[in-house]
PAMIZA-421949 format. One line per 4 residues: number of its first residue (from 1); for each residue x, y, z of C-alpha. Coordinates in steps of 0.2 Angstrom, whole numbers, padded with zeros to 4 digits. Example, Ala and Ser with C-alpha at 12.3 -4.5 7.8 and 13.67 -1.06 7.14 Angstrom:
2
1	0062/-0022/0039 | 0068/-0005/0036
END
This chain:
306
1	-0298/0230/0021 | -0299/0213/0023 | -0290/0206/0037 | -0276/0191/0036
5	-0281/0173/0040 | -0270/0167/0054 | -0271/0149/0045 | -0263/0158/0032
9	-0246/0164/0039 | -0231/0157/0043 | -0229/0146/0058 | -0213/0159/0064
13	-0225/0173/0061 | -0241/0166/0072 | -0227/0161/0086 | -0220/0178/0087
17	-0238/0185/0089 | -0244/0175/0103 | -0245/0183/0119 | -0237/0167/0129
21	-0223/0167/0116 | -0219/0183/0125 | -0216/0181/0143 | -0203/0172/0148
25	-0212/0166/0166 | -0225/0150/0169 | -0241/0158/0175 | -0242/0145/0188
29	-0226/0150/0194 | -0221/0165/0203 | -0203/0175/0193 | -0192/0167/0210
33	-0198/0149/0207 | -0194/0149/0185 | -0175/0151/0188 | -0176/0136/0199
37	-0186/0127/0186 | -0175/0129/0171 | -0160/0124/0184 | -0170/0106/0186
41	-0174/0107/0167 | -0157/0110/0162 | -0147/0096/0174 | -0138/0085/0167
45	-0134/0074/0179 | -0122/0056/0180 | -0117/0045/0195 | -0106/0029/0192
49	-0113/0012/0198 | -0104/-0007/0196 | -0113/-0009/0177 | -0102/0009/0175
53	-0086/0001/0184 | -0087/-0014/0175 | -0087/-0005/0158 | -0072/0005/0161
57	-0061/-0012/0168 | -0066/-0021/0150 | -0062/-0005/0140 | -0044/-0005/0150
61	-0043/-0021/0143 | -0047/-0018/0126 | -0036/-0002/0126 | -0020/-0010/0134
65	-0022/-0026/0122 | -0025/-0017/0106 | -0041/-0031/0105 | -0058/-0023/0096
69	-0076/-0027/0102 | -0094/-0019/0102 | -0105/-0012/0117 | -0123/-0015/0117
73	-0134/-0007/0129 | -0150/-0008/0134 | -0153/0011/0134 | -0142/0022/0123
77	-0143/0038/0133 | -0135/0028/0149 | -0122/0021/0136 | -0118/0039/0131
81	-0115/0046/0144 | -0105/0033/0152 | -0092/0032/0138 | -0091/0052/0136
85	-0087/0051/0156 | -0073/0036/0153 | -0067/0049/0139 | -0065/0063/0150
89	-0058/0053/0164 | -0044/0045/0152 | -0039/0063/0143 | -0027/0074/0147
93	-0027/0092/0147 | -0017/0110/0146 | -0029/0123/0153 | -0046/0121/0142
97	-0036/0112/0129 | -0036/0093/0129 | -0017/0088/0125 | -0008/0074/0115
101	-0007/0060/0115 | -0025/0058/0115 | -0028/0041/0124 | -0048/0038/0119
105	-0060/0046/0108 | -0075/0044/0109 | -0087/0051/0096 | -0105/0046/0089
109	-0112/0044/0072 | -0130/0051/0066 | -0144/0041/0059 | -0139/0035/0041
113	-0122/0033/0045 | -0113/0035/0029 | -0094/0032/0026 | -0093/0050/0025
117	-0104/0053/0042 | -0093/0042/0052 | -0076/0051/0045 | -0083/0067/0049
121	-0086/0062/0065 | -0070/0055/0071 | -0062/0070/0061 | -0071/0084/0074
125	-0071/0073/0089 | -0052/0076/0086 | -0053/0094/0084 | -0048/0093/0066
129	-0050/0112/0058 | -0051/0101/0041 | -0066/0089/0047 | -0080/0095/0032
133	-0067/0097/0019 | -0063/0087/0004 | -0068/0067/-0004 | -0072/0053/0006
137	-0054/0047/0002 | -0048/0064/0008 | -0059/0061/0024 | -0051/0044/0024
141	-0032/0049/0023 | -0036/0064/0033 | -0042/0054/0048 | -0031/0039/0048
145	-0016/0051/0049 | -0025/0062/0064 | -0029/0044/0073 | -0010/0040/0075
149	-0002/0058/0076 | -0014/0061/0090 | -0006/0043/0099 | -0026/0036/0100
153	-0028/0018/0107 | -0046/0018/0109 | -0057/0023/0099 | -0079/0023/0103
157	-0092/0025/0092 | -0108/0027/0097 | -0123/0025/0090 | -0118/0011/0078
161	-0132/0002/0075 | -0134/0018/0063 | -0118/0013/0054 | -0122/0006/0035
165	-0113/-0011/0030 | -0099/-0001/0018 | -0095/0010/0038 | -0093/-0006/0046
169	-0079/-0010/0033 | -0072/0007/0036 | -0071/0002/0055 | -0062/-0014/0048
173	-0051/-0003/0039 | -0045/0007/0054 | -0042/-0007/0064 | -0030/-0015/0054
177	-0022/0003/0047 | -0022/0011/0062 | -0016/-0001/0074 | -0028/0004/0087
181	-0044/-0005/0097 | -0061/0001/0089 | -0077/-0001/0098 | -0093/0003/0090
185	-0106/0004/0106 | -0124/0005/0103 | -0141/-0004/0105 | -0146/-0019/0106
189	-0149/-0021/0089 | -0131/-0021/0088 | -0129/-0038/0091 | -0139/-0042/0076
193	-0130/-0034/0066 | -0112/-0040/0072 | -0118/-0058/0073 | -0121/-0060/0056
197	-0113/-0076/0050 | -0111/-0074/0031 | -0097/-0072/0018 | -0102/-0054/0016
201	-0100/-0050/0034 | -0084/-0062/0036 | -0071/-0048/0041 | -0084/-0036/0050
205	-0090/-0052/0062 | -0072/-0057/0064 | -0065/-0040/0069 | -0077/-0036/0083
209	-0076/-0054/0092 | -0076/-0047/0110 | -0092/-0040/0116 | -0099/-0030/0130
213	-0116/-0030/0137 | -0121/-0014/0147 | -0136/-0018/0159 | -0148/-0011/0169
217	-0143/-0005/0187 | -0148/-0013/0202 | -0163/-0009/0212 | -0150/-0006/0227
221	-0140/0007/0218 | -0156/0016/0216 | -0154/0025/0233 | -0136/0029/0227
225	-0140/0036/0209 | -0156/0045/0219 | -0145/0053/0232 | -0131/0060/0218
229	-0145/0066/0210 | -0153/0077/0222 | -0134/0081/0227 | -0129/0088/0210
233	-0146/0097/0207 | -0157/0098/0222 | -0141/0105/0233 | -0135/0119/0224
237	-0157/0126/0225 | -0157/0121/0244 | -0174/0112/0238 | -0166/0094/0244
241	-0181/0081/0246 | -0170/0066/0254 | -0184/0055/0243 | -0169/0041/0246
245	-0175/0041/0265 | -0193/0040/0262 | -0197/0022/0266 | -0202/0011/0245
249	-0198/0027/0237 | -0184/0021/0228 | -0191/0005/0225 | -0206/0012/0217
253	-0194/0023/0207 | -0186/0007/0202 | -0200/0000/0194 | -0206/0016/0184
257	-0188/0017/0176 | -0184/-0001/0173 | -0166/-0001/0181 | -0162/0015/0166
261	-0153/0028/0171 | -0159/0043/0158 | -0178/0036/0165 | -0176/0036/0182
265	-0168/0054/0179 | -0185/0063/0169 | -0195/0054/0184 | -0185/0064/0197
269	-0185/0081/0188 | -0204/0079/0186 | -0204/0076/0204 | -0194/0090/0209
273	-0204/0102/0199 | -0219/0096/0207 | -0215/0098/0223 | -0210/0116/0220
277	-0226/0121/0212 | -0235/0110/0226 | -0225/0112/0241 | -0237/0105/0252
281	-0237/0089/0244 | -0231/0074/0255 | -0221/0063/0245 | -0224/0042/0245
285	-0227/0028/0234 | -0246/0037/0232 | -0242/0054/0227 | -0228/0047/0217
289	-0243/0038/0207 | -0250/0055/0205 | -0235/0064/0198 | -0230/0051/0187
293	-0248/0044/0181 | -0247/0049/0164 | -0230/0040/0161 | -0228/0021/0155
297	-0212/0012/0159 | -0199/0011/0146 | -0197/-0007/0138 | -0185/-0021/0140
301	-0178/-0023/0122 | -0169/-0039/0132 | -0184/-0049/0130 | -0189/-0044/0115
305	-0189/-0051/0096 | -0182/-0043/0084
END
């Protein structure tokens, strides 16, 4: 009998049949170190610096004085992160539930951000049991009425430079409906988008008049983000480094990462994993070279054209 080709069958079916799909363990590693591994792999880790600080203080402002505006950041995972922790720090909560009012919402749109895409959004960040149900103008109604029963004052988009022309208009929409401060925080391309001096932009550009810029983190508060790093991952594994103490380490992690949080943070798991496979390894600014040679240093959209 003529035996199958292997070309021939499904991608699932030649995954299931591979002896490495099976176990569960690197070969490189013994079965104590994997557990540790998937505990670096799986860290998700955030420490507030002054670029952090100084977000919250100007969304305070915006909240308490009902004024709209737009965030742009140089990287849109720091961003993230940074308004789902001002979320969390501004919510209330019974038990595991989050009560009302609900203060700030933050929520983020996918790519192609359609009308539809955006009330969607809004509608589950809210816990709405309705949130994929119904029109466009039911999802409309529907989130207008859950925006001030709730008692929101701030509400955070992210990933806005996704948002299509007829969103943006939405966003007007709820500003003037709603009552509340809307901030659509994204990347740098935002500010192309919001600066757009036309007729056909007229409301958008006059709604979001108050901007934000989120920069980079100082080559000082390396040490600091470094430090919470290996105190929130490092720490629970007793596998601390200390890199922080090791003389132009965090200077040279500086420049790997370009002041970005989400960078700096792969560099450091990549280290850590390192070291546990390699344990003899001494760490410094040449066997930092060596761990991370493969990688290239993420680009400044600040200097760039468009």
């Amino acid at each position: 009998m003529a035996q199958p080709n292997p070309a021939s069958q499904p991608i699932d079916n030649q995954l299931q049949q591979s002896p490495q799909a099976k176990g569960t363990v690197d070969s490189k590693r013994s079965p104590e170190q994997q557990p540790e591994v998937e505990h670096i792999r799986n860290s998700n880790s955030y420490c507030p610096v002054q670029r952090d600080e100084a977000l919250f203080k100007w969304l305070d402002i915006q909240r308490d004085t009902r004024c709209s505006g737009y965030i742009k950041a140089l990287n849109g995972a720091d961003l993230q992160k940074t308004c789902q922790f001002y979320r969390m720090k501004e919510a209330r909560r019974r038990g595991v539930l989050q009560a009302i009012p609900m203060p700030v919402v933050y929520t983020k749109v996918e790519q192609y951000g359609a009308p539809t895409d955006l009330f969607l959004s809004i509608l589950k960040a809210l816990g709405h049991p309705l949130a994929e149900v119904g029109s466009l103008r039911d999802l409309r109604s529907r989130t207008g009425g859950t925006l001030k029963a709730f008692g929101v004052k701030l509400l955070i988009v992210g990933n806005a430079h996704y948002l299509s022309y007829k969103s943006f208009n939405e966003l007007v929409e709820i500003v003037r409906g709603s009552k509340i401060a809307v901030i659509p925080a994204g990347s740098l391309y935002l500010d192309e988008i919001l600066d757009r001096k036309s007729k056909r932009y007229t409301d958008i550009y006059n709604t979001f008049l108050d901007s934000h810029e989120f920069v980079s983190f100082s080559k000082k508060e390396t040490v600091q983000l470094v430090a919470s790093w290996e105190e929130q991952v490092l720490v629970p594994l007793e596998r601390q480094l200390n890199l922080a103490s090791i003389p132009g380490f965090c200077n040279s992690l500086y420049e790997k990462c370009s002041g970005q949080a989400e960078p700096l943070y792969d560099c450091l798991r990549k280290i850590a994993v390192y070291r546990l496979e390699n344990p003899g390894t001494q760490l410094n600014s040449s066997s930092l070279n060596q761990i991370l040679g493969t990688r290239r240093l993420p680009i400044d959209a600040s200097v760039l054209r468009a």
